[in-house]
N, CA, C and O atoms as CSV, one atom per row, in Angstrom:
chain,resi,resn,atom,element,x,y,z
A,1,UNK,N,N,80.024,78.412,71.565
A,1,UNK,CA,C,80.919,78.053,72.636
A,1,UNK,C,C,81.420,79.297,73.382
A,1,UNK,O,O,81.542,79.341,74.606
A,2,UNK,N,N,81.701,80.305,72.539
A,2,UNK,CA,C,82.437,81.121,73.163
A,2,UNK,C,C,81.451,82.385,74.267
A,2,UNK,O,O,81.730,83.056,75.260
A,3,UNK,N,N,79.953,82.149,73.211
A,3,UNK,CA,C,78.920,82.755,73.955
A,3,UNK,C,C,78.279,82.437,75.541
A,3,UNK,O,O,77.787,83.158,76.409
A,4,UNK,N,N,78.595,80.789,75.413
A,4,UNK,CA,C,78.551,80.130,77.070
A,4,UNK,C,C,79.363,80.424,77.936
A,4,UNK,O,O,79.095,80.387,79.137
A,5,UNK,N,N,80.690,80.824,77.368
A,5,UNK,CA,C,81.743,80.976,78.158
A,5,UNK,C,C,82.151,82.374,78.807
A,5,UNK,O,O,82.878,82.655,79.760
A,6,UNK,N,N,81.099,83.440,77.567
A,6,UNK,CA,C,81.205,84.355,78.884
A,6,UNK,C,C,79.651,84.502,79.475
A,6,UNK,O,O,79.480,85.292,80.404
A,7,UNK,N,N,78.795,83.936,79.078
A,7,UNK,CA,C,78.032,83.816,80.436
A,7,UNK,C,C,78.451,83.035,81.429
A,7,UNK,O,O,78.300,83.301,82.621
A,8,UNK,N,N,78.854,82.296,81.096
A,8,UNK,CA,C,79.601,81.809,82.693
A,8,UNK,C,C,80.507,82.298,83.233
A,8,UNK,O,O,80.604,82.028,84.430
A,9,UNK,N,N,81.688,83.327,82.552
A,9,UNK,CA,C,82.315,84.270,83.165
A,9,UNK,C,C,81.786,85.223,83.801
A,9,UNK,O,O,82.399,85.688,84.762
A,10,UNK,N,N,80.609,85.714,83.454
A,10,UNK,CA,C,79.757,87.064,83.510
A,10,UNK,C,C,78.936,86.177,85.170
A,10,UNK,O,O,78.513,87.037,85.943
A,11,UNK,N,N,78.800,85.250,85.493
A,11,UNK,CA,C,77.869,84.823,86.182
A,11,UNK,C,C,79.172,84.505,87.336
A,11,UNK,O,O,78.883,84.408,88.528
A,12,UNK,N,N,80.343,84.383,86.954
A,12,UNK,CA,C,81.851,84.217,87.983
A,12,UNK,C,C,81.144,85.567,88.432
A,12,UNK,O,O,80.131,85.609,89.131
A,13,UNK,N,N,81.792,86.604,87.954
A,13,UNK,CA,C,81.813,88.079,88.330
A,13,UNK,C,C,81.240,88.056,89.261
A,13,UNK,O,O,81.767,88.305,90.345
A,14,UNK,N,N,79.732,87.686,89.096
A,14,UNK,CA,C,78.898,88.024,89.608
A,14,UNK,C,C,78.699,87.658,91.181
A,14,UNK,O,O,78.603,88.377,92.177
A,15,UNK,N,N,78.682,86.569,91.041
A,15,UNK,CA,C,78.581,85.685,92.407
A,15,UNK,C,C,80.098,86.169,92.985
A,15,UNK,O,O,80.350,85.898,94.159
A,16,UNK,N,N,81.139,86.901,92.150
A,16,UNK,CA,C,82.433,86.949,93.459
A,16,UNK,C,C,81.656,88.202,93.775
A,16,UNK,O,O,81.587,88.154,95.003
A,17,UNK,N,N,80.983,89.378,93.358
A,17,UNK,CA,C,80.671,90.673,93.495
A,17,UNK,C,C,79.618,90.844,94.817
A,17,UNK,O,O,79.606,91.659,95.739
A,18,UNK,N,N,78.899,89.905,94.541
A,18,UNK,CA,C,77.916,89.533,96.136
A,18,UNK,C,C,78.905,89.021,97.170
A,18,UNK,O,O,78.990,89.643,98.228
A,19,UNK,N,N,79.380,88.345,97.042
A,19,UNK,CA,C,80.088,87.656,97.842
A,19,UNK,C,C,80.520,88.648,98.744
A,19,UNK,O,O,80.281,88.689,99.951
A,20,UNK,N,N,81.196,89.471,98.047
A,20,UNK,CA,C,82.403,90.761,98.616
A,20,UNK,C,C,81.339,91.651,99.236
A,20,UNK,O,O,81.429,92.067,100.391
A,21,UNK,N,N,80.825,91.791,98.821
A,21,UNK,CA,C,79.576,92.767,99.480
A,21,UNK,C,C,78.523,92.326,100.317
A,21,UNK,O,O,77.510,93.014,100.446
A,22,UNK,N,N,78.675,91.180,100.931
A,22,UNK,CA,C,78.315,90.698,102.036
A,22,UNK,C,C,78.444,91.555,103.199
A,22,UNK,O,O,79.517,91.635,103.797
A,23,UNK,N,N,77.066,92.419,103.675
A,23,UNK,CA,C,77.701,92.349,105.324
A,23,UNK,C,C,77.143,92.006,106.344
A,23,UNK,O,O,75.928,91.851,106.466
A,24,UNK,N,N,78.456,91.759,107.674
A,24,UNK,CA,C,77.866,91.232,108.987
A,24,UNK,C,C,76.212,91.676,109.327
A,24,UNK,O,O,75.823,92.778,108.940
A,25,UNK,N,N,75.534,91.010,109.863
A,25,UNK,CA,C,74.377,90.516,110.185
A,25,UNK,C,C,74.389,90.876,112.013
A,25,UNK,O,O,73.356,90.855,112.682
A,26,UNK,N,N,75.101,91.040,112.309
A,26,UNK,CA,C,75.457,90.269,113.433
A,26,UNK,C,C,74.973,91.628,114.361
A,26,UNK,O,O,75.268,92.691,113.815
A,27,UNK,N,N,74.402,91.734,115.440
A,27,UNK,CA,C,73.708,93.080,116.224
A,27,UNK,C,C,74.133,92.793,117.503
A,27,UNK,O,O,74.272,91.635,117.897
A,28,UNK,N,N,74.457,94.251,118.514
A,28,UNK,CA,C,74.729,93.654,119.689
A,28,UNK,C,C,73.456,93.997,120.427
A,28,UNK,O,O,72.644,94.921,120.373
A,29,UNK,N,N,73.615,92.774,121.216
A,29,UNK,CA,C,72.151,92.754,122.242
A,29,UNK,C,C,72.183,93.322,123.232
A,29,UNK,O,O,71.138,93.564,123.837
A,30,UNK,N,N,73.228,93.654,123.633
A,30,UNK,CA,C,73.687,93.835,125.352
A,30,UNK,C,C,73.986,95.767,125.399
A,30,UNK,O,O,74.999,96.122,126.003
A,31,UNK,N,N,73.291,96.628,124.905
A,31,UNK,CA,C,74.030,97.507,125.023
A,31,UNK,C,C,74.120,98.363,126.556
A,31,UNK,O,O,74.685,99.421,126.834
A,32,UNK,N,N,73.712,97.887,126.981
A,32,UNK,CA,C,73.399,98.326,128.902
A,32,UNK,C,C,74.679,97.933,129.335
A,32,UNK,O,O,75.047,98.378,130.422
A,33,UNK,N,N,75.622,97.001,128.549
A,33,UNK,CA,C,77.157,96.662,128.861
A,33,UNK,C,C,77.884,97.547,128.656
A,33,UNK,O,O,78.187,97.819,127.494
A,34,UNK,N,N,78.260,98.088,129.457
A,34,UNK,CA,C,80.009,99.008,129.308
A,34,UNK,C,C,81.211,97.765,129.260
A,34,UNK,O,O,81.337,96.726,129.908
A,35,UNK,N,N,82.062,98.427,128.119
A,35,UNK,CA,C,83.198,97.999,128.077
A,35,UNK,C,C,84.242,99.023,128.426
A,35,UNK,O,O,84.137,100.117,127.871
A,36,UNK,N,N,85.319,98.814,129.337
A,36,UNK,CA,C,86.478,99.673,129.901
A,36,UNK,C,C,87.626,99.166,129.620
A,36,UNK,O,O,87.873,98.034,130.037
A,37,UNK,N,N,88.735,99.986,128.738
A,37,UNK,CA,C,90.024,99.562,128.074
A,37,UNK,C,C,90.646,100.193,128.753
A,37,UNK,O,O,90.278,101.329,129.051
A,38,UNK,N,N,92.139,99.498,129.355
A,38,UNK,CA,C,93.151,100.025,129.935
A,38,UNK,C,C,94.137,99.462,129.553
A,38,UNK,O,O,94.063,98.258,129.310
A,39,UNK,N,N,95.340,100.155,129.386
A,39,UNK,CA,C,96.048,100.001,128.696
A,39,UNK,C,C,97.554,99.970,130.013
A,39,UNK,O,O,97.580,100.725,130.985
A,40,UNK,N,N,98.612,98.970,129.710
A,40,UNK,CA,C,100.320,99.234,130.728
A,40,UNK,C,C,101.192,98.656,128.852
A,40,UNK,O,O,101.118,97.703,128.076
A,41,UNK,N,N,101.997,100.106,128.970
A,41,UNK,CA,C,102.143,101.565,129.356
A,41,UNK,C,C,100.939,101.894,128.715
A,41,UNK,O,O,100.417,101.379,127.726
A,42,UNK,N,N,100.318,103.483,129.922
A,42,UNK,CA,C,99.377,104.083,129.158
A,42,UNK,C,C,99.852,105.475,129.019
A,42,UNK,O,O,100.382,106.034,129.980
A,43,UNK,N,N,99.668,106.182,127.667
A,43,UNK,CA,C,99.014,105.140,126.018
A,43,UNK,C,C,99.629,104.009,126.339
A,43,UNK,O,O,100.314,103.744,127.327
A,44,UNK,N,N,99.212,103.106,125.057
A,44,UNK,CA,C,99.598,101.967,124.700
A,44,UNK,C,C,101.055,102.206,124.054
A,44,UNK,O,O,100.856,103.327,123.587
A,45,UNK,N,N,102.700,101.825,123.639
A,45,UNK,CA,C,103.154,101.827,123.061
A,45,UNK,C,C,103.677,100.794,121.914
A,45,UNK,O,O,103.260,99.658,122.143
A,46,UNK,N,N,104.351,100.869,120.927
A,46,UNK,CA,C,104.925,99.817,119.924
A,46,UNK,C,C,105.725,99.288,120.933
A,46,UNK,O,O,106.304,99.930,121.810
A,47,UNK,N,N,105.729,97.781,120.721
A,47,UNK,CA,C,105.841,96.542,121.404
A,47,UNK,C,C,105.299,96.137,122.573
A,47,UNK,O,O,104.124,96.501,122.599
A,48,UNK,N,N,105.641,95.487,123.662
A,48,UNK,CA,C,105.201,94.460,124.373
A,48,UNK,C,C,104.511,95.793,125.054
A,48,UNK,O,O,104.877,96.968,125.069
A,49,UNK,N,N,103.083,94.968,125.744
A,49,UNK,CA,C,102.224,95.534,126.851
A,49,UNK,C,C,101.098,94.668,126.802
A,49,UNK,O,O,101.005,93.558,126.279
A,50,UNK,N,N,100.087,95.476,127.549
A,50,UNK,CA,C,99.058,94.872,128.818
A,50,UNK,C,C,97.671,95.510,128.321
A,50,UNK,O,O,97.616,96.693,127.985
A,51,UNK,N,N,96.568,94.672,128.294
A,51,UNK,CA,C,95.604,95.368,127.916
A,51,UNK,C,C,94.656,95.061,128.344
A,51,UNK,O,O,94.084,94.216,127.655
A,52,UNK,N,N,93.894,95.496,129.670
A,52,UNK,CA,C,92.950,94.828,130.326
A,52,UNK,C,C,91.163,95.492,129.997
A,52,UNK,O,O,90.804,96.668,129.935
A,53,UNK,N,N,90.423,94.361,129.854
A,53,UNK,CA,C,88.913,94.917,129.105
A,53,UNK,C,C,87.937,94.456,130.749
A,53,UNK,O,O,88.115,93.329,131.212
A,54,UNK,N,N,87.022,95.394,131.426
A,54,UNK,CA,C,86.186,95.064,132.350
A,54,UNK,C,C,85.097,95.352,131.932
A,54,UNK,O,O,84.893,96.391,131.304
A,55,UNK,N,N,84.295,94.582,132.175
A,55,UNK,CA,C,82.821,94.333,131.914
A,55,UNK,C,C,81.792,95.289,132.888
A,55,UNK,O,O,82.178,95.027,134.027
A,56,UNK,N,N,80.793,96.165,132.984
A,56,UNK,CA,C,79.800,96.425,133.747
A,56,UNK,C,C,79.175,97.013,133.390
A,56,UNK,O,O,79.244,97.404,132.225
A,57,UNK,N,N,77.903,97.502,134.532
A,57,UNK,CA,C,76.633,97.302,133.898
A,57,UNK,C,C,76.340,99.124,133.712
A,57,UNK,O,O,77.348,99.826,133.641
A,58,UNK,N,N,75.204,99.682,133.653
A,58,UNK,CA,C,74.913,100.925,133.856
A,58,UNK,C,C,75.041,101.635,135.509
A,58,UNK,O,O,75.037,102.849,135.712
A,59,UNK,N,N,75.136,100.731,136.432
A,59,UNK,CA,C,75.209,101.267,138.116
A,59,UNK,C,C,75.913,100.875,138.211
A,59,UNK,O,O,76.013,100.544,139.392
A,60,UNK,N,N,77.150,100.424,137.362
A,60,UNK,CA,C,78.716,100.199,137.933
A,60,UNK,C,C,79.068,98.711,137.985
A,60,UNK,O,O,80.148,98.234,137.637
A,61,UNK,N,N,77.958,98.005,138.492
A,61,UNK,CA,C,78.237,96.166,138.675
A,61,UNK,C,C,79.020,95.238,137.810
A,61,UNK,O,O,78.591,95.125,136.662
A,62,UNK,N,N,79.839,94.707,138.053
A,62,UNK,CA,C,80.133,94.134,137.074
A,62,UNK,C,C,79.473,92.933,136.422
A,62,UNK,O,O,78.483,92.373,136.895
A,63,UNK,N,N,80.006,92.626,135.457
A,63,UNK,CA,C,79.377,92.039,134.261
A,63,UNK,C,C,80.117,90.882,133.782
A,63,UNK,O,O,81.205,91.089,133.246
A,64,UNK,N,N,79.614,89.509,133.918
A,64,UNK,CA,C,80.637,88.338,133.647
A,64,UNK,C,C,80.553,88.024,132.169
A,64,UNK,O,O,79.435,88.176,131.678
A,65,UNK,N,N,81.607,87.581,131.296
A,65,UNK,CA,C,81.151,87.000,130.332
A,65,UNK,C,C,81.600,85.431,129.609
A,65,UNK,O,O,82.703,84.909,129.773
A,66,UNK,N,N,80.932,85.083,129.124
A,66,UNK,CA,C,81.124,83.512,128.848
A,66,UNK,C,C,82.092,83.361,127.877
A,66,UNK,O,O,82.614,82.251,127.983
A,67,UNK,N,N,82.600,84.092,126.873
A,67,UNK,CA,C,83.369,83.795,126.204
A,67,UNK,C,C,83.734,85.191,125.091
A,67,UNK,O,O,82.810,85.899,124.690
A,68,UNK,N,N,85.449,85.499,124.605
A,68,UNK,CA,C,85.772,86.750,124.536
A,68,UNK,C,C,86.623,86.348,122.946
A,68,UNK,O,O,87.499,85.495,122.805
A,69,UNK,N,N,86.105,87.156,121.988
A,69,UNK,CA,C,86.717,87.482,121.005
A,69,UNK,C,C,87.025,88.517,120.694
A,69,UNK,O,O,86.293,89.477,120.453
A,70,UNK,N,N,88.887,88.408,120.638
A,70,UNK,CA,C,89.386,90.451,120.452
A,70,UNK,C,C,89.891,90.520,118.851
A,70,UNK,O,O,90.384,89.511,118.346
A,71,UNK,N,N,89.741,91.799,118.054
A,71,UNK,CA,C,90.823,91.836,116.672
A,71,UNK,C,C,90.691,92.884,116.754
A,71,UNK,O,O,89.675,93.563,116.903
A,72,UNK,N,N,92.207,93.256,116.621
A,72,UNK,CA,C,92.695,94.364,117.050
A,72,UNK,C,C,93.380,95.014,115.337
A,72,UNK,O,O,94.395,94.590,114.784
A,73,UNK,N,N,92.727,95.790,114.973
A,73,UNK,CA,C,93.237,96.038,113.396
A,73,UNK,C,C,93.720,97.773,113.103
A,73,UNK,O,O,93.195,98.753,113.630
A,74,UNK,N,N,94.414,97.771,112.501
A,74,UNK,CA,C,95.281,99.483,111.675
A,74,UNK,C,C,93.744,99.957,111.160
A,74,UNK,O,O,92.886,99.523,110.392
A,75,UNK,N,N,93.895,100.929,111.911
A,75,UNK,CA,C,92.594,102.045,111.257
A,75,UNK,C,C,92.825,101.911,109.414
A,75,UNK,O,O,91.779,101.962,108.768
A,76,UNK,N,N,94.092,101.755,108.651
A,76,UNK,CA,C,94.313,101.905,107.488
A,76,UNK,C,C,94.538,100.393,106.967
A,76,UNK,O,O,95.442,99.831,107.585
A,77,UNK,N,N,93.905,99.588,105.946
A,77,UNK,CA,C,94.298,98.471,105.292
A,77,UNK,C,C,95.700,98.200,105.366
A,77,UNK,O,O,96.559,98.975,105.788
A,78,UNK,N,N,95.868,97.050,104.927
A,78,UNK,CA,C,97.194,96.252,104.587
A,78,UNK,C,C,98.019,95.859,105.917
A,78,UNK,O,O,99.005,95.165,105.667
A,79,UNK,N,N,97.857,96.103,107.021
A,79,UNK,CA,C,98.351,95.479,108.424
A,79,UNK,C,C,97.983,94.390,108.618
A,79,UNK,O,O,96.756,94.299,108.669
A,80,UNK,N,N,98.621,93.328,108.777
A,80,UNK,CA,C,97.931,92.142,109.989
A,80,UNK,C,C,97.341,92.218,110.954
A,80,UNK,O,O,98.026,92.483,111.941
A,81,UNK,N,N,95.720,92.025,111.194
A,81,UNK,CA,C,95.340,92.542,112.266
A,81,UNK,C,C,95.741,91.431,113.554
A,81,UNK,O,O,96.063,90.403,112.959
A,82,UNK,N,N,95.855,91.201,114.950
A,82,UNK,CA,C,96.109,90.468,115.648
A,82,UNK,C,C,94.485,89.899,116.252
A,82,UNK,O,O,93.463,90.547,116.025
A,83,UNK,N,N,94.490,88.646,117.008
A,83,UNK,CA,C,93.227,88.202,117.354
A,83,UNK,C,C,93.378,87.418,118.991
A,83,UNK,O,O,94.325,86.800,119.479
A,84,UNK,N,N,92.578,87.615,119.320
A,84,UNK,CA,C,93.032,86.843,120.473
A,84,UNK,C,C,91.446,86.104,120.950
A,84,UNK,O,O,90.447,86.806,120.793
A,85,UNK,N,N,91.279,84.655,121.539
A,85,UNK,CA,C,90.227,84.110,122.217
A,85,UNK,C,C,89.783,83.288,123.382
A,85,UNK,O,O,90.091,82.119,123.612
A,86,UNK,N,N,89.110,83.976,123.992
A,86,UNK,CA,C,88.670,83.063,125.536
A,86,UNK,C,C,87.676,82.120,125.296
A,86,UNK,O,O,86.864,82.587,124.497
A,87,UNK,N,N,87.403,81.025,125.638
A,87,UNK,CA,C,86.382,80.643,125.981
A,87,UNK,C,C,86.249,79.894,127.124
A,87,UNK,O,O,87.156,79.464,127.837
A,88,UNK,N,N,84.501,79.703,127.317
A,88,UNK,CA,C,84.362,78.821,128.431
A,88,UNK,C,C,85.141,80.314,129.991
A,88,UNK,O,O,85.409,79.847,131.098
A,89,UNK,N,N,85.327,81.693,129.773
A,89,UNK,CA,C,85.645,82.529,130.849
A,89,UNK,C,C,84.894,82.926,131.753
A,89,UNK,O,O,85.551,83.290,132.728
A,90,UNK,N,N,83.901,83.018,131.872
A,90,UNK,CA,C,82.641,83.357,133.285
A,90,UNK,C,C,83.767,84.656,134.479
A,90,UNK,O,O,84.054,84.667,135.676
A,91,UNK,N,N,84.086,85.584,133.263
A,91,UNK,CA,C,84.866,86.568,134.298
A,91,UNK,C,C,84.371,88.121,134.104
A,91,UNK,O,O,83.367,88.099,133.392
A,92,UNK,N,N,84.588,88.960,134.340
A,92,UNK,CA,C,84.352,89.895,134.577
A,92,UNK,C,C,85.393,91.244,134.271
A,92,UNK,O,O,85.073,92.431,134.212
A,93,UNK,N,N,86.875,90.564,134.083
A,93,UNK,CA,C,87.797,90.983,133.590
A,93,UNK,C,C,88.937,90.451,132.972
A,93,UNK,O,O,89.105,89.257,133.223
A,94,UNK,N,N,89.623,90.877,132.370
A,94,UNK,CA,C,90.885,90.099,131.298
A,94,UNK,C,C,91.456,90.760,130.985
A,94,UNK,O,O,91.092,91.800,130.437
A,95,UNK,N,N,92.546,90.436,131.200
A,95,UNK,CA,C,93.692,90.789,131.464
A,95,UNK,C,C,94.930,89.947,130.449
A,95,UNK,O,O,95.246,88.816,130.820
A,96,UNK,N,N,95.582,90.503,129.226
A,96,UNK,CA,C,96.074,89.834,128.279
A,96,UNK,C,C,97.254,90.450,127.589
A,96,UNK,O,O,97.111,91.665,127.450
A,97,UNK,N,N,98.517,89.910,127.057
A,97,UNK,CA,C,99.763,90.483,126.628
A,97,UNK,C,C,99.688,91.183,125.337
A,97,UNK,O,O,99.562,90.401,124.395
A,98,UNK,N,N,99.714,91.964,125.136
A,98,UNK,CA,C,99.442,92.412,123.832
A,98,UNK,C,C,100.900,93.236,122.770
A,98,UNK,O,O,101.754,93.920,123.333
A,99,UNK,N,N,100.911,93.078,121.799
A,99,UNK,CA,C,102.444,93.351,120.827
A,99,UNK,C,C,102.064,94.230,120.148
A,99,UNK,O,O,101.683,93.782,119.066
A,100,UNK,N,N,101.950,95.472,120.236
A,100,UNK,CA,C,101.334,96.552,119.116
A,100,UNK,C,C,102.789,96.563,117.846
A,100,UNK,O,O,103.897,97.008,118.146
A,101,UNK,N,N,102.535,96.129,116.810
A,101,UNK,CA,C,103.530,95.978,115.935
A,101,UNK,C,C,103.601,97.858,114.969
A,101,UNK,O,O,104.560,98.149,114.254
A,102,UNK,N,N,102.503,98.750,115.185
A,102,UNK,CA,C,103.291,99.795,114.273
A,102,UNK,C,C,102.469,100.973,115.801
A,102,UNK,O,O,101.746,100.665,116.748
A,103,UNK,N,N,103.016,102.210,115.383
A,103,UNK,CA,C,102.402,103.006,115.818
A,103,UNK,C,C,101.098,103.873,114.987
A,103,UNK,O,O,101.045,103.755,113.763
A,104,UNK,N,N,99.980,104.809,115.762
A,104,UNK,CA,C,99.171,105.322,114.716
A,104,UNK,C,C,97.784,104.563,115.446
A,104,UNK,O,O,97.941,104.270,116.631
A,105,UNK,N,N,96.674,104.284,114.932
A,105,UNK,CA,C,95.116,104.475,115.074
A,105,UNK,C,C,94.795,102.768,114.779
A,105,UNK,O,O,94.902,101.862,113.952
A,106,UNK,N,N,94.312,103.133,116.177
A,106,UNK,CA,C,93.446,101.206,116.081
A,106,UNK,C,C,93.082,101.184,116.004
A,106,UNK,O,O,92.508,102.270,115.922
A,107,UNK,N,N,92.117,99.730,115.752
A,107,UNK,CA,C,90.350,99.485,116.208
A,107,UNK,C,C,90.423,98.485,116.484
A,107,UNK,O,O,90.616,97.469,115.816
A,108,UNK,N,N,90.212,98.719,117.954
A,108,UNK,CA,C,89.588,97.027,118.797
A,108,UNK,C,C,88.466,96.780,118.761
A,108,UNK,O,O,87.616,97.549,119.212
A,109,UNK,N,N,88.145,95.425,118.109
A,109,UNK,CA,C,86.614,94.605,118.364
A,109,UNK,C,C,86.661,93.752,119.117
A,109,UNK,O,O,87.422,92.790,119.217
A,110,UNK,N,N,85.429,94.240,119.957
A,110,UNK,CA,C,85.183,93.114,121.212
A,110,UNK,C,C,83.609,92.420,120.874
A,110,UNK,O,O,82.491,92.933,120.825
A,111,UNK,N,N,84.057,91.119,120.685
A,111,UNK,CA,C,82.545,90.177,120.741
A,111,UNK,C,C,82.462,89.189,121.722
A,111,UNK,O,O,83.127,88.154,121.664
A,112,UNK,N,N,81.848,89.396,122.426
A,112,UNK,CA,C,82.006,88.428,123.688
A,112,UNK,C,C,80.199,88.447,123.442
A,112,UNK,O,O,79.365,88.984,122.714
A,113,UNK,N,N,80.304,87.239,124.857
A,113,UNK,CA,C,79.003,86.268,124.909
A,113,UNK,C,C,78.222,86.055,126.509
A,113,UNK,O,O,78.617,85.089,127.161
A,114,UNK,N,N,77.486,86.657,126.926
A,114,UNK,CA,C,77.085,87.093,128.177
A,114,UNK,C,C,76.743,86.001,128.699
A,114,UNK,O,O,76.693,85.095,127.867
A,115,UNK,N,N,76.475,85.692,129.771
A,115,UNK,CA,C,76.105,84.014,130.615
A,115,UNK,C,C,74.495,84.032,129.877
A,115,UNK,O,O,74.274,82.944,129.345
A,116,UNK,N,N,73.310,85.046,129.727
A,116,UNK,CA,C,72.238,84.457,129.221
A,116,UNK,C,C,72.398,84.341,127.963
A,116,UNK,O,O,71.410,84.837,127.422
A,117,UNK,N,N,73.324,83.836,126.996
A,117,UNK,CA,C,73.283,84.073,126.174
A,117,UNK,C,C,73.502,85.276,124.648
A,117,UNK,O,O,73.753,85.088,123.457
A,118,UNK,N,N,73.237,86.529,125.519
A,118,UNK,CA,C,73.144,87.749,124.393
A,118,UNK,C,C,74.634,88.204,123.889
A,118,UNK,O,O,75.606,88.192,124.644
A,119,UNK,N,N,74.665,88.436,123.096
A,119,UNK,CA,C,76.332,88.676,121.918
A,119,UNK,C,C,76.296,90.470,122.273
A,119,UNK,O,O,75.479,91.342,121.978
A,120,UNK,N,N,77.682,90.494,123.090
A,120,UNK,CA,C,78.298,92.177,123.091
A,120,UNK,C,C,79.149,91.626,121.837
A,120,UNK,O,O,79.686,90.604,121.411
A,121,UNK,N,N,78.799,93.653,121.372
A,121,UNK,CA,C,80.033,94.318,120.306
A,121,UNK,C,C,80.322,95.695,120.712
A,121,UNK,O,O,79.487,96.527,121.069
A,122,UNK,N,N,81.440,95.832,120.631
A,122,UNK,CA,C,81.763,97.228,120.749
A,122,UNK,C,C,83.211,97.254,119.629
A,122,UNK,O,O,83.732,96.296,119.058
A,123,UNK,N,N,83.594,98.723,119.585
A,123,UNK,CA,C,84.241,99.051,119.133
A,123,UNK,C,C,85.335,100.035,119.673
A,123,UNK,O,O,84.772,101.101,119.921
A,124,UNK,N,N,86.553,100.096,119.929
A,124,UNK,CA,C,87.121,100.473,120.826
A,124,UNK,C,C,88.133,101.288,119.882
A,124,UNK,O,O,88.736,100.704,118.982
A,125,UNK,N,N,88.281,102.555,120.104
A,125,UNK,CA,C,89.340,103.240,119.131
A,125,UNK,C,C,90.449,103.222,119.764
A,125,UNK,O,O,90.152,102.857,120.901
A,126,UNK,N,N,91.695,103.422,119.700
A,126,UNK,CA,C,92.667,103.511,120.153
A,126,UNK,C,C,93.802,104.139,119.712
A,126,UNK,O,O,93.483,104.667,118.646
A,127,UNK,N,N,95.141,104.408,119.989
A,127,UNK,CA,C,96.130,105.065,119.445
A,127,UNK,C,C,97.275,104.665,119.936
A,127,UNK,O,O,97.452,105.028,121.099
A,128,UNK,N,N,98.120,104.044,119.466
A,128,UNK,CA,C,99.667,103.662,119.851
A,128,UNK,C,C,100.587,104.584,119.493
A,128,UNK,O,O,100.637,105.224,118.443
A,129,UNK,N,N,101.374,104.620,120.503
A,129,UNK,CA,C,102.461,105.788,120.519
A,129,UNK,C,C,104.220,105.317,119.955
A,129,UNK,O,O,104.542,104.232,120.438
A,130,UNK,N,N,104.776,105.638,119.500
A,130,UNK,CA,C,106.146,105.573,119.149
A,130,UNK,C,C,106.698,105.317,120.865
A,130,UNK,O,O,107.107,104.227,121.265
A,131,UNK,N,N,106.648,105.964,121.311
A,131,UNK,CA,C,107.220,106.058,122.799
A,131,UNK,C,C,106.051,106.556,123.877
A,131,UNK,O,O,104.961,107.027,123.554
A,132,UNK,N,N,106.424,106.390,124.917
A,132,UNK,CA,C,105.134,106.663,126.438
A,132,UNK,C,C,105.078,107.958,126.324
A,132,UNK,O,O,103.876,108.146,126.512
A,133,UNK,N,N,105.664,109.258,126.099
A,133,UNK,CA,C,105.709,110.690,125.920
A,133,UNK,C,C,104.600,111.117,125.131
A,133,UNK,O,O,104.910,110.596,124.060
A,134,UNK,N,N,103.423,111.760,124.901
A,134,UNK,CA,C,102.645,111.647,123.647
A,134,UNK,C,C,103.245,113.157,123.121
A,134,UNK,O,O,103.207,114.100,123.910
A,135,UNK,N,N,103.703,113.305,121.990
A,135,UNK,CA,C,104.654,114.625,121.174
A,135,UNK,C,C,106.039,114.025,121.237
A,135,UNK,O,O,106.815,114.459,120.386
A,136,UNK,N,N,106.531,113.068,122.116
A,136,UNK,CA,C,108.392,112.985,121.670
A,136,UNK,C,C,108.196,112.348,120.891
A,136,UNK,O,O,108.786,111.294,121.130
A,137,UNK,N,N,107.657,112.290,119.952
A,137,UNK,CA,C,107.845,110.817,118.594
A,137,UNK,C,C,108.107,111.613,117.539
A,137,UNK,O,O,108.303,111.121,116.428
């Protein structure tokens, strides 16, 4: 009995150990897409602001997209990352309220979905400031 029981513990382990070590699959197709982050106040500061993402191409054109997934996460574990989602957008820019809750090192992910179909990713670094001054903090 007790010999079944840790193979079946031993076989728990196991399957949580893959599990966790799963990774995304997921490739971006579109890399001829520029993504452009702007930030009100720029820098960005802790609390309320503005964070607009424009789409275009390599000669400047812009670039519409069908639908926009943002997560915005602490370069360091244990933060809540924030998320935000469009769909059904056929725009070219977005424009959205954003709450930076600490100061210190971001990472914005952008997965959006191009009108033919192809999946953008990018990765957007960032830095929030204590205050708009960058050194008075």
């Amino acid at each position: 009995m007790r010999r079944g029981l840790r193979w079946a513990l031993a076989l728990c382990l196991l399957a949580c150990a893959a599990a966790c070590t799963r990774r995304s699959t997921a490739q971006d197709e579109a890399p001829e897409v520029r993504v452009a982050a702007s930030f009100t106040p720029s820098p960005p500061v802790v609390g309320q602001g503005q964070m607009t993402l424009t789409f275009f191409d390599a000669a400047g054109e812009p670039v519409a997209v069908e639908t926009l997934r943002l997560k915005a996460d602490m370069a360091h574990p244990g933060m809540t990352p924030w998320l935000a989602e469009f769909a059904s957008l056929r725009d070219t820019q977005v424009t959205l309220p954003v709450t930076w809750s600490m100061a210190g090192d971001w990472i914005l992910q952008v997965d959006a979905e191009l009108p033919d179909g192809r999946r953008l990713l990018r990765t957007v670094p960032l830095q929030v400031m204590l205050s708009g001054a960058p050194g008075a903090d």
